[in-house]
C-alpha positions in Angstrom: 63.9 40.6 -2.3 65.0 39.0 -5.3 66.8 35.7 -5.5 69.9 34.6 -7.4 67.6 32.3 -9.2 65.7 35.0 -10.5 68.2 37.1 -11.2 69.8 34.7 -13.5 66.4 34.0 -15.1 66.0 38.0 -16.0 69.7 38.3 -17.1 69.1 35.4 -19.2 66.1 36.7 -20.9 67.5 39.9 -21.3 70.7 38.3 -23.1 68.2 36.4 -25.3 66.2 39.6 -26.2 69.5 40.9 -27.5 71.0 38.3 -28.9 67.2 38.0 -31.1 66.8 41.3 -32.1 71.0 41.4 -33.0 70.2 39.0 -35.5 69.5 39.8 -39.3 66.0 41.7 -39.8 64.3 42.2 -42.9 61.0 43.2 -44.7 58.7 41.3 -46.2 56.3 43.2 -47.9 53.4 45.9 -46.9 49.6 44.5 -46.9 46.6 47.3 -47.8 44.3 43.9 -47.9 44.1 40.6 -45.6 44.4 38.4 -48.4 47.7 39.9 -49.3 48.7 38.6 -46.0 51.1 35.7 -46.6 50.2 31.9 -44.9 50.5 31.9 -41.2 53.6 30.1 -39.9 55.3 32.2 -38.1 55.1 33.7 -35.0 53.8 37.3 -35.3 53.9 40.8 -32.5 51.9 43.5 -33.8 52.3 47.0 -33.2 49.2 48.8 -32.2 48.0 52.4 -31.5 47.1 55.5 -32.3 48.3 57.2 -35.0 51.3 59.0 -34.2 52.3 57.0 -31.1 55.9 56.2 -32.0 55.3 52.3 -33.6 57.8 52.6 -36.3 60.2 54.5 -33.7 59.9 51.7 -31.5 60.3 48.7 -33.8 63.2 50.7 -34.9 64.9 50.9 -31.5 64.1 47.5 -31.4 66.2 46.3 -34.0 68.8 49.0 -33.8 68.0 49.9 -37.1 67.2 53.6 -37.8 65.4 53.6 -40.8 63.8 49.9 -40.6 60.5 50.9 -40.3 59.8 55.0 -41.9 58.6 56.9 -38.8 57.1 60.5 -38.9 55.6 63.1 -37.6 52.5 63.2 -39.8 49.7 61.5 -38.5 48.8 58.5 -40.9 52.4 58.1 -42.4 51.8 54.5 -42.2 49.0 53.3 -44.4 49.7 49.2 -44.4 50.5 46.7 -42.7 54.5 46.4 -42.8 55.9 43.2 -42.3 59.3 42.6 -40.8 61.2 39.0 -40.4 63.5 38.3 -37.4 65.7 36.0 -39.1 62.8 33.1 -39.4 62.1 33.1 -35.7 59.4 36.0 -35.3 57.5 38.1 -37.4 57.1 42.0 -36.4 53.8 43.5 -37.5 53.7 47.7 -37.3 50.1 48.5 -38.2 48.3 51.6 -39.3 47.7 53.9 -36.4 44.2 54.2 -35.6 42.2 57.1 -34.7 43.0 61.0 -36.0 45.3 60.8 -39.3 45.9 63.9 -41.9 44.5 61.7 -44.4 41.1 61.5 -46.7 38.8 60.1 -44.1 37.5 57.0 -46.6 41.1 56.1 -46.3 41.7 56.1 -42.5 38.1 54.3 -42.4 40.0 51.7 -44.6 42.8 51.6 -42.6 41.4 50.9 -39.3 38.9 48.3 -40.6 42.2 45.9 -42.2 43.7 47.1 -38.8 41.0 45.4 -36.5 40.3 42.4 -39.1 43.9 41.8 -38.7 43.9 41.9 -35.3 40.7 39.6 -34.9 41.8 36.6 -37.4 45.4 35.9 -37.7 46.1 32.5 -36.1 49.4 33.3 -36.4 49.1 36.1 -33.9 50.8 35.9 -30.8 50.5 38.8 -29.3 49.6 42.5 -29.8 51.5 45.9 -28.1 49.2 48.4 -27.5 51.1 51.4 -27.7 50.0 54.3 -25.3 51.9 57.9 -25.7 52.8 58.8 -22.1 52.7 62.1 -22.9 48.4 61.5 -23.3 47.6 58.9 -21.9 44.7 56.5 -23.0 41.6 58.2 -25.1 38.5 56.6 -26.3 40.4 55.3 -29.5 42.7 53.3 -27.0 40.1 52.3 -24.4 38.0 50.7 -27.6 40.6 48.7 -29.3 41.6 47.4 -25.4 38.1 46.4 -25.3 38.0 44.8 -29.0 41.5 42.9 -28.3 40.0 41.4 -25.1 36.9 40.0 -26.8 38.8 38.6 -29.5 41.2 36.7 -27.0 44.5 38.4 -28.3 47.2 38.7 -25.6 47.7 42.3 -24.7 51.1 43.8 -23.7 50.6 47.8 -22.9 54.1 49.6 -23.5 54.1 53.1 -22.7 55.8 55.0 -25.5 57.6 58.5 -25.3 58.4 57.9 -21.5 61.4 60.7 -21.5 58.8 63.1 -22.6 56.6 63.1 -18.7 57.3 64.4 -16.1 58.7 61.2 -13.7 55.6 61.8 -11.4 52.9 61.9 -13.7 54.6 59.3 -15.2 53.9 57.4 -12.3 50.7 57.9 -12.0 49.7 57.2 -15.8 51.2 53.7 -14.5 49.0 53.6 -11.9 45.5 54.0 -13.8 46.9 51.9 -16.5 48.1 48.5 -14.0 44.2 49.0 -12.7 42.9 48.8 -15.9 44.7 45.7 -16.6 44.4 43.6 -13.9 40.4 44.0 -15.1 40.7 43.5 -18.5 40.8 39.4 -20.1 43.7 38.8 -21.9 46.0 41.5 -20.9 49.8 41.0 -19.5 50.1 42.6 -16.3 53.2 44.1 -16.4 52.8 47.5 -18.0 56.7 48.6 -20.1 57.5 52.3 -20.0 59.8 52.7 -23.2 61.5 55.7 -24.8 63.0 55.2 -28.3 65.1 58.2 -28.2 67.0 57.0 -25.1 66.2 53.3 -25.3 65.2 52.8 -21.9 62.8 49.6 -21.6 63.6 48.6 -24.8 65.4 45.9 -23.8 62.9 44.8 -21.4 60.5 44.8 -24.7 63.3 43.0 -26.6 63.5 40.0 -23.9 59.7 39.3 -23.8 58.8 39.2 -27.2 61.8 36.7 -27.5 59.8 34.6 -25.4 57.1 34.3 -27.8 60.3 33.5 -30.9 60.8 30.2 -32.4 64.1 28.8 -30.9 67.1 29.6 -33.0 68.7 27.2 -35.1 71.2 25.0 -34.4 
């Protein structure tokens, strides 16, 4: 049973998750190459995953922004990394999907190495969301970049995209195999979100904890 105190402290987040994201949003610029990147200072979330797994949909749900971040549904639309500023508080990353793209495979080769390189060495790099599609599942692709985020010590927060997709009972059990894979894997956050951009539910569950990980606002 939950307490009062605990109830507040959920409302509370959620109402800073809001009040966060509600705030002015803006990009930056779009990186093919790490030195591109610009100093680390701020806080930065990146947005992980296959190609095709809904990373500019979510990051425009996010920010309640329709056309923030170009979404598609060709594999491989995105082909840098975008950056996006939370009015000088946090820094939202959405990376090139890794894994199948309709693109020249040199390219996608390039992509995913500044993908993972990014990943491994930006000290300004809070924390990375490893987008699963619930409609799939993990594949290899996921299960190797869960492996390569846990060995280079980046904190992990699964978020199942797509959830209004599945069926609510093999929804459940996707949640199942996937809380049992990370309570054995270093570095991950156990709770597991289940999000769906088209109907927004757990986005605001999203919203409140990356607002944890936000520079305070100003006075």
């Amino acid at each position: 049973m939950i307490s009062v105190d605990e109830e507040q402290i959920r409302a509370d987040e959620l109402e800073a998750g809001r009040k966060l994201f509600a705030r002015p949003v803006t990009f930056m610029l779009s990186v093919a190459k790490l030195d591109q990147l610009p100093r680390a200072g701020l806080p930065e979330v990146a947005m992980a995953g296959r190609s095709n797994v809904g990373k500019s949909s979510l990051i425009n749900a996010l920010t309640g922004r329709n056309s923030l971040a170009r979404t598609s549904n060709t594999p491989g639309r995105t082909q840098q990394i975008n950056l996006f500023d939370l009015s000088g508080r946090l820094i939202l990353a959405d990376l090139p999907g890794y894994g199948y793209a309709q693109a020249p495979k040199d390219l996608v080769e390039r992509w995913t190495r500044l993908v993972f390189a990014y990943l491994r060495g930006r000290p300004s790099l809070m924390r990375v969301c490893l987008l699963i599609d619930g409609r799939h599942g993990i594949k290899k692709a996921d299960e190797e970049a869960l492996d390569l985020l846990s060995q280079a010590a980046v904190p992990i927060q699964l978020v199942l995209t797509k959830a209004d997709l599945v069926r609510k009972a093999d929804l459940q059990a996707l949640r199942l195999e996937l809380e049992t894979r990370l309570a054995r894997t270093v570095g991950a956050i156990p709770q597991l979100l289940t999000t769906s951009s088209r109907s927004q539910d757990g986005v605001d569950l999203l919203r409140a904890a990356l607002a944890k990980l936000a520079l305070p606002p100003q006075p």
